[in-house]
N, C-alpha and C positions, 0 to 999 in steps of 0.2 A: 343421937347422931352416930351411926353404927359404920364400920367399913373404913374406921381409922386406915388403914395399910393399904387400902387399891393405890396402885401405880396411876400415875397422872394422863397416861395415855390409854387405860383400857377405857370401851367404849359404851355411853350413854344415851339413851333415848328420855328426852323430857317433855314428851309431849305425845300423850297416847289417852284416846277414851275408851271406856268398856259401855258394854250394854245395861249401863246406870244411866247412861246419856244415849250417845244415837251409836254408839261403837257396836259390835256384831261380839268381840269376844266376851266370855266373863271375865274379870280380874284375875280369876287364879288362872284363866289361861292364858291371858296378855304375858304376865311373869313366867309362865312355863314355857311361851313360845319365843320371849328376852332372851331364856336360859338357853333355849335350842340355836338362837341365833349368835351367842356370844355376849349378851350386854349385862354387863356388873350393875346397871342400874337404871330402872325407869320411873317416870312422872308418871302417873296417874292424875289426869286433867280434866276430867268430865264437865259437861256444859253445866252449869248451874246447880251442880250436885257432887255431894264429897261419899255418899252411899258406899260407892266401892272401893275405898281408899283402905280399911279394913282387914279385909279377906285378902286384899291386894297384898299388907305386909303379912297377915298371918303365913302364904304363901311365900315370898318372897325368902321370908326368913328361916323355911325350910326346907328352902332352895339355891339359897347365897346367890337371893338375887338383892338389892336394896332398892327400897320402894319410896321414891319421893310424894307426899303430903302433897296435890295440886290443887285445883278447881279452874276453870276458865268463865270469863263474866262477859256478855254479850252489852254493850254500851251502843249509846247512840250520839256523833258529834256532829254537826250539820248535816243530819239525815244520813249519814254513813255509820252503818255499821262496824263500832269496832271492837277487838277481842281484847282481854284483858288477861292474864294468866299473874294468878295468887300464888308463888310456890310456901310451902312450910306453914302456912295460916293453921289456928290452932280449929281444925276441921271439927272437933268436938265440943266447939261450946257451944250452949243452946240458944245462943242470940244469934250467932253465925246460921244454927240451924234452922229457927223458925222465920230468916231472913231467906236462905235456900227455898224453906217448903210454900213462902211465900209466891217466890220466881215459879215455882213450880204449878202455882196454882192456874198463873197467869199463862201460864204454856199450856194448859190444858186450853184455856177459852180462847187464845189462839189457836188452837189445834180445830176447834168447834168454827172459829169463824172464817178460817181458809176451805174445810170442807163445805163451808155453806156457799162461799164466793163461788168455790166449782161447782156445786148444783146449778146454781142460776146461769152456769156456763153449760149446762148439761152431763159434767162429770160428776156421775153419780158412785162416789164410795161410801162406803160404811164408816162412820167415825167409830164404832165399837171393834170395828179391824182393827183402826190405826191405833187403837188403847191396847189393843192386844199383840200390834206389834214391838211398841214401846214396853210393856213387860212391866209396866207400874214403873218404870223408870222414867226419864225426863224427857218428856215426849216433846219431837220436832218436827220440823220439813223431812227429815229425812226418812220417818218412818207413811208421813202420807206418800211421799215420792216409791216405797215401797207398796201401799197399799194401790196406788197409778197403775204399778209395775204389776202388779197380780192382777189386776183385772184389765188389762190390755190397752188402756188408755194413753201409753207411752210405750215405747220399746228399747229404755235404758232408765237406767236410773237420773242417769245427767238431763237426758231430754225432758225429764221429769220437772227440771230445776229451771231449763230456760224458755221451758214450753212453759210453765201452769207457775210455779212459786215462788220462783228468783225474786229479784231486786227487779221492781219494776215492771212484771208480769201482773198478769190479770188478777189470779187468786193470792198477791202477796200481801200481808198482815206483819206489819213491825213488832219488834217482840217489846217486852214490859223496857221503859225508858228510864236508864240509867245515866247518867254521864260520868266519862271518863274517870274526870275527876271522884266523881263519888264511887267510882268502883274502886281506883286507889284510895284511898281513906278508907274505905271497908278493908280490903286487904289488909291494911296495915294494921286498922284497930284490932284485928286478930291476928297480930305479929304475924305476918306472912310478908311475899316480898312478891311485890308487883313489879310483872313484866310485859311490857307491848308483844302480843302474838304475831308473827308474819307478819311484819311493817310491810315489806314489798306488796302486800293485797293492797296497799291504801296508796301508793303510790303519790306520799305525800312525806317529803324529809320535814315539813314546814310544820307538818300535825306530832313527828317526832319531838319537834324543839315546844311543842308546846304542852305534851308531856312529859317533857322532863320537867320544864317547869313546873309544871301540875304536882311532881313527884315520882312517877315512875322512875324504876330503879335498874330496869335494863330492858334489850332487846332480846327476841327469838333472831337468834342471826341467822342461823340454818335450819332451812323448811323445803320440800319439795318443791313448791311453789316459786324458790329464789334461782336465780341462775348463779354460778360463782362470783362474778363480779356483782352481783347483788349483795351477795354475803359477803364480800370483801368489802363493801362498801358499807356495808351495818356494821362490821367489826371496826373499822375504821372510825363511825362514830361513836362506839361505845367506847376506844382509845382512847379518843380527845375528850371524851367529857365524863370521865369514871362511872360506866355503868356494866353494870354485871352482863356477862357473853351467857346464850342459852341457846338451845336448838333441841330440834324432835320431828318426828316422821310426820305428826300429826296422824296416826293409825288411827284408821274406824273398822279394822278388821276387815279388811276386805267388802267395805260398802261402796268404796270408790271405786272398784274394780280390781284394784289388789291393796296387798294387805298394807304396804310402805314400811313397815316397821321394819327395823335393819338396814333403810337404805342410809339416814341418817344417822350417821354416828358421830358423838362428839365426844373428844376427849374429857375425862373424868376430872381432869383438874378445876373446868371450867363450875364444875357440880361442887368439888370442893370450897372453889370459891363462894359460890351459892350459899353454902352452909355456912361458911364462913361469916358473911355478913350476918346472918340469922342466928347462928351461936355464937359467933365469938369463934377465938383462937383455939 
C-alpha cells in the first residue's frame, strides 16, 4: 500500500484499460501519459483481464506514479449488461486466473460467432484480422468495430456499434453470463472491493439498491458518461448508505475518438479511502 504522504486533493484516475483488453495504449504508456498529465495515481481496469496490471506498476514505480490492482467484469441482470469493477482483488492467484482465461476463452467464440452473424449479413471480415487486432489480448467488439473500420464497411468506429454490434443490432452476441451477484462474490473471494461501474449507463437507482444488497461496496460516481448533477446524485447515495466514492475517465486510448484520460480527476482521498477498507488503517 505505497504513497502513504499524497495530499488528499492531488488527482486520480480509477478507471482506464490498456491494450490487454480493448484500450489502444500499453500499461507502461497509460502511466507515462498519468505522469504527463499530472495524476498521482491510476486503476488499471481491463475487461476480463489482470495481464497488464504488472508492467503497469513496474512502471509506475519508477515513475511516482501509483498503480491500482483493477479488473472490470461484464455481468448480465435482466438482459442488461452490467459492469462490475474489482479494485485491489489479489490479481495473482491462479484460481482468479484460470477463472480470467476462462472468460477469455468465451470472447474468442464470441468474437467467431458475431463475425459469422455479419457474413450472412454480407459483411465479410477476416476473424484472423480481429485476432490480430486484439494482440492476444482480450478480444471484443471493439477490435471487429476496428476491423469494419479498415475495410470500409462503416465510417467511424461508433457507426460500427449502432450499425452492426450494439445492443440489439443484427450481428449482437451476449458475452459469457455472469450475474451481478456472482461477480461480487468473485471479487471478494479474492479480497478485492467490488464497485458498480457508470450506474448512470443503466439508468436505474432501483438496480443500485439491489446491489447493495447483493453486496456491492460502492459507486463510479464520476465517468464521462455522467453529467454533474448525475454525479451529485451518485455521491449523494453513496452518503446515505456508506459506500466507497470512485471515478475514472474510462480511457481506451483514444479508441473513442480521444484519449479521456485527465478529464476526470478525482481527489486522492477518495483512493485512500479505497485502500482503507482493503488494508486497514
Amino acid at each position: 500500500m505505497p504513497e502513504a504522504n499524497r495530499s488528499p486533493l492531488e488527482a486520480v484516475d480509477l478507471h482506464i484499460h490498456t491494450n490487454c483488453s480493448d484500450g489502444l495504449l500499453r500499461p507502461e504508456e497509460v502511466v507515462l501519459k498519468a505522469k504527463e498529465l499530472g495524476l498521482v495515481a491510476v486503476g488499471i481496469a481491463d475487461h476480463d483481464s489482470v495481464s497488464g496490471i504488472e508492467q503497469a506498476i513496474l512502471t509506475g514505480g519508477a515513475n511516482g506514479v501509483e498503480v491500482v490492482p483493477a479488473v472490470e467484469l461484464s455481468c448480465i441482470h435482466n438482459n442488461n449488461d452490467i459492469h462490475i469493477l474489482g479494485y485491489y482483488l489479489d490479481y495473482q492467484n491462479q484460481e482468479l486466473l484460470d477463472f480470467l482465461s476462462s472468460v477469455q476463452e468465451k470472447r474468442l467464440e464470441r468474437a467467431h460467432k458475431i463475425v459469422g452473424k455479419l457474413s450472412e449479413q454480407g459483411i465479410n471480415i477476416d476473424v484472423e484480422r480481429v485476432l490480430e487486432l486484439s494482440a492476444g489480448a482480450s478480444v471484443g467488439r471493439p477490435h471487429i468495430a476496428q476491423a469494419l473500420l479498415e475495410q470500409g464497411y462503416v465510417n467511424s468506429f461508433s457507426e460500427a456499434f449502432w450499425k452492426f454490434i450494439g445492443y440489439h443490432c443484427p450481428a449482437y452476441v451476449p458475452k459469457m453470463e455472469i450475474s451481478p451477484l456472482e461477480a461480487i462474490n468473485l471479487i471478494k473471494k479474492f479480497s478485492g472491493i467490488p464497485i458498480l461501474a457508470h450506474p448512470g449507463s443503466y439508468h436505474s437507482d432501483d438496480l443500485i439498491y439491489i446491489l447493495i444488497e447483493a453486496g456491492i461496496l460502492g459507486l463510479e460516481v464520476w465517468h464521462p458518461e455522467h453529467s454533474s448533477n448525475a454525479s451529485d446524485h451518485y455521491l449523494e447515495i453513496c452518503q446515505k448508505n456508506g459506500l466507497l466514492v470512485t471515478g475514472g475517465s474510462d480511457c481506451h486510448g483514444g479508441r473513442k475518438g480521444k484519449i479521456f484520460m485527465g478529464e476526470v480527476r478525482v481527489p486522492y482521498h477518495y483512493l485512500a479511502e479505497l485502500k482503507k477498507k482493503r488494508f486497514g488503517a
